[in-house]
C-alpha positions in Angstrom: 42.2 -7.8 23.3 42.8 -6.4 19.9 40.3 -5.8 17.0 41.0 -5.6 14.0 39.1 -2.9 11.4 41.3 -3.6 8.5 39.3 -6.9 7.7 36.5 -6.2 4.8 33.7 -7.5 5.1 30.9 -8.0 2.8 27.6 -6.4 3.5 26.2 -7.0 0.3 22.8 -9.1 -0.2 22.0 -8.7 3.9 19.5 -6.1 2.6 21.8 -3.2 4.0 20.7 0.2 3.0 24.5 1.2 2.4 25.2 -1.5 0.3 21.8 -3.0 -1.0 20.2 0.5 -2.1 23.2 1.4 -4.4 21.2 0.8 -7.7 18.5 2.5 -6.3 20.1 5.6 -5.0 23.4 6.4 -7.4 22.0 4.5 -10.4 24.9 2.2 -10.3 25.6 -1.2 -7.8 29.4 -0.8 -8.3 29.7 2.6 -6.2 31.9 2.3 -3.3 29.1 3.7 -0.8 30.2 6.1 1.8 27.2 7.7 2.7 25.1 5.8 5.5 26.1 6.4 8.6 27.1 3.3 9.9 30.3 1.8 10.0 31.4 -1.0 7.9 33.2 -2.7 11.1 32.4 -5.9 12.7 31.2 -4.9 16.3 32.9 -6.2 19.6 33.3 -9.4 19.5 31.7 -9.3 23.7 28.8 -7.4 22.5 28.4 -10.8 19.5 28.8 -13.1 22.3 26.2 -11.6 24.9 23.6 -11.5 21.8 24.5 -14.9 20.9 23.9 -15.9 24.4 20.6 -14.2 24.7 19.7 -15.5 21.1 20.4 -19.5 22.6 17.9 -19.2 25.0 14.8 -19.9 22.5 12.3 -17.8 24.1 12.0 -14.1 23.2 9.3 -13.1 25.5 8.0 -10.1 26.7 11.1 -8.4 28.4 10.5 -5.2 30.8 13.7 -2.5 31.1 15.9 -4.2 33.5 18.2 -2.6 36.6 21.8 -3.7 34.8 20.1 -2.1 31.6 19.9 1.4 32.8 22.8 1.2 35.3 24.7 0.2 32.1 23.9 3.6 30.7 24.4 5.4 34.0 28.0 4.3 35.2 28.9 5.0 31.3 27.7 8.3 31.3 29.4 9.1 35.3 32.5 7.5 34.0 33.2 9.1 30.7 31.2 12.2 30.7 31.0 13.1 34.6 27.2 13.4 33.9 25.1 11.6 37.1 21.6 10.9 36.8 19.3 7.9 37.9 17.2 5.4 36.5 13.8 7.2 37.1 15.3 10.2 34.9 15.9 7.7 31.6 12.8 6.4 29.2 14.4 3.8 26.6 12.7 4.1 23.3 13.1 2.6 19.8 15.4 5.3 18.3 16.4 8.8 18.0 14.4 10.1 15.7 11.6 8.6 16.5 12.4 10.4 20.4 12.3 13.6 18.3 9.6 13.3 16.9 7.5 12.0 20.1 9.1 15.0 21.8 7.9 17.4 19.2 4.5 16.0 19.2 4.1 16.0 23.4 5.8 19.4 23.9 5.0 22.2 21.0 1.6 22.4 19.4 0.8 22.9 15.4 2.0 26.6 14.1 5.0 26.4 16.9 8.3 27.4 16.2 11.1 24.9 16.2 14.8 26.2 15.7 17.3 24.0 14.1 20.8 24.7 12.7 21.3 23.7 9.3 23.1 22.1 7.7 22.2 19.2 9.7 20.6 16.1 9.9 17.9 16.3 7.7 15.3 14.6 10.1 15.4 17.4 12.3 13.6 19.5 10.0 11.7 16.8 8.2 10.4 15.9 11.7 9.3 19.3 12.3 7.4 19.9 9.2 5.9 16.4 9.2 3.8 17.2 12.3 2.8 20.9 11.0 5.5 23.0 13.2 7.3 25.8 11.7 10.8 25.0 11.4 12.9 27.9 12.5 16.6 28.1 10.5 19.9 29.6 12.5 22.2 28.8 10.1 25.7 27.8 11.3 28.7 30.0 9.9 31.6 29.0 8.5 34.7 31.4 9.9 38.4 30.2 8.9 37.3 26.9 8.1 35.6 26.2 11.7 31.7 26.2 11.6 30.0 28.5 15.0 26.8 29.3 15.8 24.9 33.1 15.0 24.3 34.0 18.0 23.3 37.5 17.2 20.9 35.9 14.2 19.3 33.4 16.5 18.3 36.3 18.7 16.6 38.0 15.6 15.0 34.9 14.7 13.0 33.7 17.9 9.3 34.8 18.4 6.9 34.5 20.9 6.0 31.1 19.4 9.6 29.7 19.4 8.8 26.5 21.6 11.7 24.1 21.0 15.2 24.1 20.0 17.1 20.9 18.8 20.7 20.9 19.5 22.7 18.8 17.6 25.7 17.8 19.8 28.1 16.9 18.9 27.0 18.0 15.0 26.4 15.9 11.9 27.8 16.9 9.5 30.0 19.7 10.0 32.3 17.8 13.0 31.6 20.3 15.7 32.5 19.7 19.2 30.7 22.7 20.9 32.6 24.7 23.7 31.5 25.0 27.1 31.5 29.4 26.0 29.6 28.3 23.3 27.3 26.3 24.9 27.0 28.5 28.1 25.7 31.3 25.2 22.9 28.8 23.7 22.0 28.4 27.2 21.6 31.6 28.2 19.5 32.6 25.0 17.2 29.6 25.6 16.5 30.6 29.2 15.4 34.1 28.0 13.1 33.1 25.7 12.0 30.1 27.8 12.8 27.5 24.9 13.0 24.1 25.7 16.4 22.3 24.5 16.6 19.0 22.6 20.1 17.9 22.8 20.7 15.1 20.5 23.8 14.1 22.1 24.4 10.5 19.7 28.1 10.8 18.4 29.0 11.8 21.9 31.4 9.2 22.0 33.2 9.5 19.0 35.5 12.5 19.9 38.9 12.9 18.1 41.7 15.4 18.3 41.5 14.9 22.3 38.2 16.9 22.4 36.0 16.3 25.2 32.3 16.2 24.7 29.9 18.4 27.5 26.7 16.9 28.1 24.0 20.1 27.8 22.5 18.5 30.8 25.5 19.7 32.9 25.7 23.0 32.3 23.1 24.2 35.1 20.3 23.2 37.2 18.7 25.4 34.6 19.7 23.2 31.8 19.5 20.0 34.0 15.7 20.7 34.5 15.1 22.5 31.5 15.7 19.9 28.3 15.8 16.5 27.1 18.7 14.4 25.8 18.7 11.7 23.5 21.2 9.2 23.5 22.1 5.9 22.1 25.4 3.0 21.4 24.0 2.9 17.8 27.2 5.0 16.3 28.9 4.4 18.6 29.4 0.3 18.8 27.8 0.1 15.1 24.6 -1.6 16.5 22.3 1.2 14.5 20.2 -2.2 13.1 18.9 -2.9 17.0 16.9 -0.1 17.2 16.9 1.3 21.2 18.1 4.7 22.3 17.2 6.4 25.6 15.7 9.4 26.6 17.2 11.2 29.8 15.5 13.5 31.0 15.6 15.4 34.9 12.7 16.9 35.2 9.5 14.3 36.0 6.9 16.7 35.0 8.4 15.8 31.6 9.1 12.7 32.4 5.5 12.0 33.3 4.7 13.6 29.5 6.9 11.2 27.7 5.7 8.2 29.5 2.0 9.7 29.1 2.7 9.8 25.4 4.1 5.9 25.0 1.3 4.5 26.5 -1.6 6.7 25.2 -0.1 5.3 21.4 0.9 2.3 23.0 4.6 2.3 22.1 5.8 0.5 25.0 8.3 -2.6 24.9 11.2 -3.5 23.1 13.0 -6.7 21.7 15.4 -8.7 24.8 18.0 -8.4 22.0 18.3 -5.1 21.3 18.1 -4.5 25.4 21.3 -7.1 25.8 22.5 -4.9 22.8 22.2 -2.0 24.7 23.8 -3.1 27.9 26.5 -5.1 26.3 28.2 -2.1 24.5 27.9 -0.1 27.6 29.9 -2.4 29.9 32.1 -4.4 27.7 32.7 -2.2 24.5 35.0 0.6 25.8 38.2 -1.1 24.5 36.8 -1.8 21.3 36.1 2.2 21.3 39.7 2.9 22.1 40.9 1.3 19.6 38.2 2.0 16.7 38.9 5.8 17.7 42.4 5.3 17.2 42.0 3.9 13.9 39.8 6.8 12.6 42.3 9.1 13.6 44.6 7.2 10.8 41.4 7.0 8.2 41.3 10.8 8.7 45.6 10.9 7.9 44.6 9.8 4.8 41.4 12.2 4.4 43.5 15.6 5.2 46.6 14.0 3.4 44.6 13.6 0.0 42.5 17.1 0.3 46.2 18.9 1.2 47.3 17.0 -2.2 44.4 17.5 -4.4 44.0 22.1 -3.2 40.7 21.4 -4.7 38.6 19.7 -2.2 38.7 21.3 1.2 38.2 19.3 4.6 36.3 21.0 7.5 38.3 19.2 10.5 36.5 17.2 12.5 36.3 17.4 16.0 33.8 14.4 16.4 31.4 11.7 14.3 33.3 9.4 11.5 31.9 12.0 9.0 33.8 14.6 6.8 32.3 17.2 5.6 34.0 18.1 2.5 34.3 22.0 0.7 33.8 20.5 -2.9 32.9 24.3 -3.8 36.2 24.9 -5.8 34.6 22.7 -8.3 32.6 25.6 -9.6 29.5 22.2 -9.7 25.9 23.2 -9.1 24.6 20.3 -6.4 23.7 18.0 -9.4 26.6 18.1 -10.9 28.5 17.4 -8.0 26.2 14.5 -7.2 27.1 13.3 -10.6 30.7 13.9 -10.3 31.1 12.0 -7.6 29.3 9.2 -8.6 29.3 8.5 -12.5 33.1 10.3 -12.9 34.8 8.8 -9.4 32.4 6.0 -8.6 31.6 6.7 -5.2 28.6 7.6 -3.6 28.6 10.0 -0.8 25.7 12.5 0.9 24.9 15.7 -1.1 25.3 18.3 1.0 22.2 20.3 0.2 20.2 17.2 2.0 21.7 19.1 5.3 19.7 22.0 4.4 20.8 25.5 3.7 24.7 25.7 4.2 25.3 22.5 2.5 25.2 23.8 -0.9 28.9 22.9 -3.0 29.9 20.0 -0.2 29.4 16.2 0.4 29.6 14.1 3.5 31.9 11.2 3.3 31.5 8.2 5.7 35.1 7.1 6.6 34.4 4.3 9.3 35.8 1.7 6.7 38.6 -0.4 6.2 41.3 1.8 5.3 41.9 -0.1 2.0 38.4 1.1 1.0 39.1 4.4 2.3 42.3 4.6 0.3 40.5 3.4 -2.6 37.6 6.0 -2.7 39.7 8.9 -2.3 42.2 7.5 -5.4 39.1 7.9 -7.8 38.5 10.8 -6.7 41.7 12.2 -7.4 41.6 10.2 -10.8 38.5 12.3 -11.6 39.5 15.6 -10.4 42.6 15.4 -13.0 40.4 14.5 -15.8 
């Protein structure tokens, strides 16, 4: 079968938060939004038809986590990513960040340490600071236009109340896909210092460039038994809306935490939908991935095509996600200017880089998992606005 990503469609008045939010966020509805990170494709047409199936029955009853729901996630994971592990290692939950922050809660106390590696995804640190723990900064470094990790900085920077590190993997927004040598480094710091590894593992699946993605789980029985991955199809098959992910975890003394932890707040049970969801994309949606990933490639053609062009605007290649990270520093724009810029002078709204945390200063994220038309479209107003 063949899908087509070409095809617009309209999101507006579905109460998106891309589309919907526009007025609220960039002061203007007319923006061409590139910032959420979802994509603006229709999802596989199987995955519509095994929710619409589900939907038909009328009755959307209690539903408990099924055997085709975690073998689903298993045989994806053993096919793709040579990672084995079995159902009693996997807890599905109603999202990553809420994961995080369950995991932060059950496995650091208030004044611990948390590292993260900004910029990144801002709810890593928000979720930190939200429940009182000391975030922990070991700020990536850009070296010929390739972001790496301080290894020699992180070192300096853990004490003996550095519980927990979260491992963004591959990394939003700076593209990274990590290196088993790189990895294998991170590893070996964290089992010095006895620091637990959160490996948020969601754009896992969208490699590009022929990069291969290394679950941190794989690296050694060490690692195996010594962190907690979160993983979800949300990115990946555009299904962010359903809210499930899955926590996989190898080691039952944790295991037995996390459960401990859903039913002392009693977050147990999740919609039948979001479960079929779940299982659908898993074993019907890998064509559908082929192709999307082949059409990014040509949405990122046009990305490095316009920043060669414009010598202004620098792209940071991605090795993973459907996000640039853009070097808008040349512009000699403080971060509200540049916010400005993008939106009242080219009139399109991206992500601020300084939301990433320190490091994002002078760049912007841009979404490009969009019709290419749209694409195309964006990146000509910004070029109009750069000349004026």
């Amino acid at each position: 079968m063949s899908y087509s990503f070409d095809t617009i469609i309209s999101r507006e008045q579905t109460n998106c938060y891309k589309y919907d939010l526009r007025s609220k966020v960039f002061g203007d509805s007319s923006v061409i939004p590139l910032w959420v990170a979802d994509m603006d494709f229709k999802i596989a047409d199987e995955i519509i038809a095994d929710i619409t199936h589900a939907a038909q029955h009328g009755i959307y009853g209690y539903t408990f986590f099924y055997e085709n729901l975690y073998n689903s996630l298993i045989q994806w994971n053993a096919r793709r990513n040579n990672w084995h592990f079995t159902a009693s290692d996997v807890l599905f939950y109603h999202g990553i960040v809420p994961s995080l922050n369950l995991i932060i809660q059950e496995f650091t106390e208030v004044g611990d340490e948390v590292i993260v590696q900004t910029p990144v995804y801002f709810p890593f640190f928000q979720s930190v600071e939200t429940h009182k723990r000391i975030v922990v900064n070991n700020q990536l470094v850009l070296h010929n236009g390739e972001y790496q990790m301080d290894f020699d900085a992180l070192e300096q920077c853990i004490t003996p109340r550095t519980k927990l590190m979260i491992l963004c993997h591959p990394h939003n927004p700076v593209g990274r896909c990590w290196t088993r040598d790189e990895l294998m480094q991170l590893h070996d710091i964290c089992k010095k210092h006895n620091i637990l590894v959160i490996s948020d593992e969601i754009h896992a699946d969208i490699l590009l460039g022929g990069n291969t993605h290394i679950p941190w789980a794989t690296l050694s029985e060490y690692a195996r038994d010594n962190s907690i991955t979160l993983v979800a199809p949300s990115k990946t098959f555009n299904i962010a809306g359903l809210s499930i992910s899955a926590i996989v975890c190898q080691n039952q003394y944790f295991v037995s935490k996390i459960k401990l932890f859903i039913e002392r707040n009693q977050l147990h049970g999740m919609s039948p939908l979001n479960m079929k969801a779940f299982e659908s994309a898993y074993t019907k949606g890998e064509q559908w991935l082929t192709e999307l990933l082949q059409y990014l490639e040509g949405n990122l053609t046009c990305i490095r095509e316009f920043t060669d062009t414009s010598n202004i605007i620098r792209l940071i290649e991605p090795q993973a996600t459907y996000l640039a990270w853009l070097d808008c520093r040349a512009l000699s724009m403080n971060d509200d200017e540049l916010h400005s810029f993008f939106v009242q002078k080219a009139g399109v709204g991206l992500s601020s880089g300084i939301q990433f945390g320190k490091g994002g200063e002078g760049f912007m994220r841009l979404n490009y998992a969009c019709p290419r038309s749209v694409l195309i479209q964006a990146l000509e107003q910004i070029g109009v606005a750069i000349k004026k």
